[in-house]
C-alpha positions, 0 to 999 in steps of 0.5 A: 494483513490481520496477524495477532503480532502486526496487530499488537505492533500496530497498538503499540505505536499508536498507543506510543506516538499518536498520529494527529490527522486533519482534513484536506483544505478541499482545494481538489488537488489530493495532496493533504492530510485527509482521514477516512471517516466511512465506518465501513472502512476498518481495514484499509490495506490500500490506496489509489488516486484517481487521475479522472476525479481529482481528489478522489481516491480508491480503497477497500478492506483488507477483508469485506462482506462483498467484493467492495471498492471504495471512492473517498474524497480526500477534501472531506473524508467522505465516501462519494461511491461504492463499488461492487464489483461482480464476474470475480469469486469472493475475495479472500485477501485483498491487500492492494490496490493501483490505477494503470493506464486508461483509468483502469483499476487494478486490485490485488488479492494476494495476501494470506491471511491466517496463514494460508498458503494459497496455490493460487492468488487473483487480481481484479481489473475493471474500469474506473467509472466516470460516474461517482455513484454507489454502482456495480461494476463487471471486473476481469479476473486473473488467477497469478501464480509464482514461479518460485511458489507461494509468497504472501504478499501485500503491494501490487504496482502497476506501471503508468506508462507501459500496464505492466503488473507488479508485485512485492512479496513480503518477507521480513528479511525483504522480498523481491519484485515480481514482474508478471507476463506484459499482457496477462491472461484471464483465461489461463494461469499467469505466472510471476517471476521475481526479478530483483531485491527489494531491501524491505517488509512491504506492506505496499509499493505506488508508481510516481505519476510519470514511472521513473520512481517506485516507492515501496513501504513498510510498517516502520519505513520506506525506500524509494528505487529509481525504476530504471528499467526495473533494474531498481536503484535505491535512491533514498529513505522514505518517512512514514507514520509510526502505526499499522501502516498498510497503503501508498499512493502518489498524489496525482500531482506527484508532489506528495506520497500518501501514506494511510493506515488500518482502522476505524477513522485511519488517517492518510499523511501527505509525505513530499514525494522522494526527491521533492525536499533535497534530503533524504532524512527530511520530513514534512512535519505533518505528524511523528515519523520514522525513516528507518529501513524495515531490518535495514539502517537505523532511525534517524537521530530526530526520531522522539524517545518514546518512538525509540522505545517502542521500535524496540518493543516491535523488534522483541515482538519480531524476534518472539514471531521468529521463534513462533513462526509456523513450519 
């Protein structure tokens, strides 16, 4: 999402604590620090891996000139394939992306940049190839409304086992989940409902392999849920790289989280999974975090000064984008 407060949020906290990222050891497992180095890439708002190449997953921008996915090998940072997709109008906001059952791709347009509040918003559905090529690909789409009306909105989860689509509406007080029909229609309109909080600003959500935990993100923490049935119960605290931080994705393995960010040479941070290290204030090493809640709990006590300062400048910007904020 492209706003001039998250943007300058953004810049501060790279500006504040750098994020060093190097390539993955190319062991094909996925589960590495990688950096995007495709300079077509510049907003990369999500991420997906892929169950049929391992090593390989899915991004797109947050706005492209065409209806473009993205297959990055996470060994080298390279792209290996360009998708475009065709049967879909031309994208407005794509800001998500999840891989469902059947190595089906799953593509949410359902942000709301420059604040336009849409009456409607799409998803894309398509085949992931078997093939890594640059190709083009006939996509499903669907046009979603929600029942309590217009919502901005950046994570899209679609459950492993059962299909099911998901998404998170992103409010700054915290949004709700919003569970769609089991099977839904590209003939007519499908209508989300919202079923339980979400404790956080999400800019994306991911499914763990086998669907027993849904890790949702901010831009300056996370919180994994049990997924209990979609009840949600909090399980614990998630680290995330300070900067604009904008997608996640299980490792296929469902060792790591992958944690990956706007701009040009963004990186992608491999956080163990919720759960894997014992404590839910650890962190794996692999670069500055924080493991505050987005307008929940405070940051830990391990956080460095400078990130300390800066997370203070962000909550002036965000008081600044309260008054500001459009009626």
């Amino acid at each position: 999402m492209r706003r001039p407060i998250a943007l300058l949020a953004g810049l501060l906290l790279a500006g504040a604590c750098a994020l060093p990222a190097s390539a993955a050891d190319g062991d094909g497992k996925g589960n590495e620090d990688f950096t995007i180095k495709d300079p077509r890439i510049t907003e990369s708002s999500g991420l997906a891996a892929s169950r049929q190449h391992p090593g390989i997953y899915w991004t797109h921008n947050d706005q492209d000139e065409g209806a473009y996915l993205y297959a990055v090998d996470s060994g080298t940072g390279e792209t290996v394939a360009r998708i475009t997709m065709t049967g879909v109008g031309t994208p407005r906001d794509v800001e998500a992306i999840s891989i469902g059952p059947d190595n089906e791709i799953w593509v949410g347009d359902i942000g709301d940049n420059d604040g336009v509040q849409w009456p409607f918003v799409w998803i894309y559905r398509l085949p992931e190839p078997k093939t890594l090529k640059d190709q083009t690909i006939r996509a499903t789409q669907y046009v979603v409304k929600y029942s309590d009306g217009t919502r901005d909105a950046e994570s899209l989860a679609v459950h492993p086992k059962t299909g099911r689509v998901y998404v998170i509406d992103k409010q700054e007080d915290g949004g709700h989940l919003y569970e769609g029909p089991a099977k839904l229609s590209a003939s007519g309109t499908n209508v989300f409902k919202p079923t339980v909080p979400v404790d956080l600003w999400a800019t994306d959500a991911a499914f763990s392999p086998d669907g027993r935990t849904l890790a949702v993100r901010g831009y300056f923490g996370g919180i994994a849920y049990d997924w209990n049935g979609g009840e949600l119960k909090r399980l614990e605290r998630i680290s995330v790289p300070l900067g604009q931080g904008e997608s996640a994705s299980y490792s296929t393995d469902g060792t790591k989280l992958m944690l990956g960010s706007e701009g040009v040479g963004s990186a992608v941070v491999a956080e163990p999974a919720p759960g894997d290290t014992g404590s839910s204030d650890s962190s794996s090493g692999s670069g500055s975090s924080a493991s505050s809640d987005d307008g929940g709990s405070g940051p830990d006590g391990n956080l460095k000064v400078g990130a300390f300062a800066v997370i203070g400048a962000c909550v002036v910007l965000f008081g600044m984008r309260r008054l500001l904020r459009r009626r």
